[in-house]
N, C-alpha and C positions, 0 to 999 in steps of 0.2 A: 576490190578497192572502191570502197563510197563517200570517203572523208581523207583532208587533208592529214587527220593521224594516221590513216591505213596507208599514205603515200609519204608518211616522213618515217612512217616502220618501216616500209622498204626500202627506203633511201639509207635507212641506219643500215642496213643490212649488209651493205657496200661500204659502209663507214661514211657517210655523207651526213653529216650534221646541219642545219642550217636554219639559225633564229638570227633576227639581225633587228630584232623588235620595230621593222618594217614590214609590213603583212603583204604589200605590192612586191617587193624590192625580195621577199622569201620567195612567191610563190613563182617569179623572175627567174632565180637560179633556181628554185627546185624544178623547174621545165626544163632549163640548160643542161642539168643535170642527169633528167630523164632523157633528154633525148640522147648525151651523152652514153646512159646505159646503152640504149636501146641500139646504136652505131655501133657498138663495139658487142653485142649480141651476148649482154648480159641478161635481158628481160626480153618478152616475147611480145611480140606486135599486141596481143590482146592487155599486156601490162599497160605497157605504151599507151593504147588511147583513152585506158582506164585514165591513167595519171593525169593526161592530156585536158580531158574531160572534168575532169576535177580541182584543176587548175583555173578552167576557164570559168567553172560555174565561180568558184570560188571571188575569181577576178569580176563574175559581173555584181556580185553582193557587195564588194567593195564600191563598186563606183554609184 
């Protein structure tokens, strides 16, 4: 996982959808949501800091 399409294809994959045409406010729940996977031991720790990681890069281009 290296891009936020490679972490909302596996969010679909769970059925987790999430465009809110806010790009702070998506990438917000889509961490909520990963970690939500990841507590219930749907994704494996190495998914996890993928997504993790890809979130935050993403959150710093935004700011």
């Amino acid at each position: 996982m290296k891009t936020v399409v490679d972490l909302r294809q596996l969010l679909k994959q769970y059925g987790s959808f999430i465009y809110t045409r806010d790009r702070k406010l998506d990438l917000q729940l889509m961490l909520e949501e990963v970690k939500e996977l990841y507590q219930y031991g749907m994704i494996s720790i190495e998914e996890y800091q993928k997504a993790v990681l890809v979130i935050r890069h993403e959150e710093q281009l935004i700011q």
